[in-house]
C-alpha positions in Angstrom: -58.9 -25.9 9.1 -57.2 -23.9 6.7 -54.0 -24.3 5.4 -51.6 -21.5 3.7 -48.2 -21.4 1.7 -45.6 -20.8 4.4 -43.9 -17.8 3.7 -41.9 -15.6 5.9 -38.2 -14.6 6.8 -35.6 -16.8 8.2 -36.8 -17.4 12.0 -33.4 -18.3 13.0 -31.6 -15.5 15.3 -29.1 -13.1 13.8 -29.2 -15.0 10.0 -28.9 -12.4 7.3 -32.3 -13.5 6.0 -34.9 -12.6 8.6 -36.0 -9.4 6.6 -36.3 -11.2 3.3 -39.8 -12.9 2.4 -38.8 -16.7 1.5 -41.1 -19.3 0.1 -40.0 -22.4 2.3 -39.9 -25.6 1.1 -39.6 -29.4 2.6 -36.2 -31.0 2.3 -37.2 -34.5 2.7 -39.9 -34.1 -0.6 -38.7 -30.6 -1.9 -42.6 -29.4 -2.0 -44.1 -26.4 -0.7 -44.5 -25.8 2.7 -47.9 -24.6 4.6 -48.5 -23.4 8.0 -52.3 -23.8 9.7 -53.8 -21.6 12.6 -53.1 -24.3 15.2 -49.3 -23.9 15.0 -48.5 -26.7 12.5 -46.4 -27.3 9.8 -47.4 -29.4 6.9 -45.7 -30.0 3.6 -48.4 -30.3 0.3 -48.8 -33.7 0.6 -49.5 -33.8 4.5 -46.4 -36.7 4.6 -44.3 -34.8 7.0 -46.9 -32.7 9.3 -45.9 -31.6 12.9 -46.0 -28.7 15.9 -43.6 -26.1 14.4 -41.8 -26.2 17.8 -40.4 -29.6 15.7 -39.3 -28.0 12.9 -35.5 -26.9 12.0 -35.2 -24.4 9.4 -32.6 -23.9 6.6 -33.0 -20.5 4.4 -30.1 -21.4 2.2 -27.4 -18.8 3.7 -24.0 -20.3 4.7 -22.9 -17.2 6.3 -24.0 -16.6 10.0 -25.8 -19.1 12.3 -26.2 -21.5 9.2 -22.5 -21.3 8.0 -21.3 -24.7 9.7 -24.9 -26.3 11.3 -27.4 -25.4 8.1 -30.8 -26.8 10.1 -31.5 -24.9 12.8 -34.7 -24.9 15.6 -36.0 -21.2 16.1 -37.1 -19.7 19.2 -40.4 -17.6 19.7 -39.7 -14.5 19.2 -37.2 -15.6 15.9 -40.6 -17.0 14.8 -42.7 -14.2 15.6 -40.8 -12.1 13.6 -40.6 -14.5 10.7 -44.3 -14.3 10.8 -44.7 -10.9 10.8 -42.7 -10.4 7.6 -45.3 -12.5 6.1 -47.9 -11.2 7.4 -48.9 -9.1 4.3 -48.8 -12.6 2.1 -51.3 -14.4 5.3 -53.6 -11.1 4.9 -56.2 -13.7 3.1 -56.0 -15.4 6.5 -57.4 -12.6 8.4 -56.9 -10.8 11.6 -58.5 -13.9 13.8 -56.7 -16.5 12.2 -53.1 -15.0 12.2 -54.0 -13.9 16.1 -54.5 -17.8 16.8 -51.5 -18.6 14.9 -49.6 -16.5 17.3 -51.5 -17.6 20.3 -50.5 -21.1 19.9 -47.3 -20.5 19.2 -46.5 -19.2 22.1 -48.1 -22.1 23.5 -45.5 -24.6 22.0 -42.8 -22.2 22.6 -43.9 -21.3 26.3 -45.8 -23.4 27.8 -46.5 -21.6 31.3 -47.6 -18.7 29.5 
């Protein structure tokens, strides 16, 4: 299963940052972070690795949502469009793989659907 840098806008609602393309990066061991096809989460050296339903993001702004509570847990569509923003960087992923990405995210995010 193939793994690729994570890099997208800030999936948090309403944060000034969800246009701009951000590498993201693990705050427990400060390395890169990668996203696979099944909807995971995985810093390089696989220590913390989890459904990104899990996950809390921080983009760095301290205006907005991120102002007072910096870690925050996105919704679907805040990560969907966080995705999409990348989606010209996951281009070496291809068509298929970023359409199972999506797919099982919406999975973890509804899971009725």
């Amino acid at each position: 299963m193939p793994w690729y840098q994570l890099k997208m806008g800030c999936p948090v609602a309403n944060c000034e940052n969800q246009q701009k393309l951000l590498s993201w990066v693990c705050s427990e061991d400060q390395d890169d972070m990668f996203v696979c096809e099944q909807g995971r989460l995985s810093c390089r050296t696989k220590a913390h690795d989890d459904s990104i339903i899990n996950w809390k993001f921080d983009c760095g702004s301290r205006d907005g949502p991120h102002r007072n509570i910096h870690f925050h847990s996105p919704d679907f569509a805040g990560f969907a469009h966080a995705i999409a923003i990348g989606v010209p960087l996951l281009s070496e992923a291809g068509a298929k793989w970023l359409s199972t990405l999506m797919t099982n995210i919406e999975k973890q995010f509804k899971p009725d659907a």
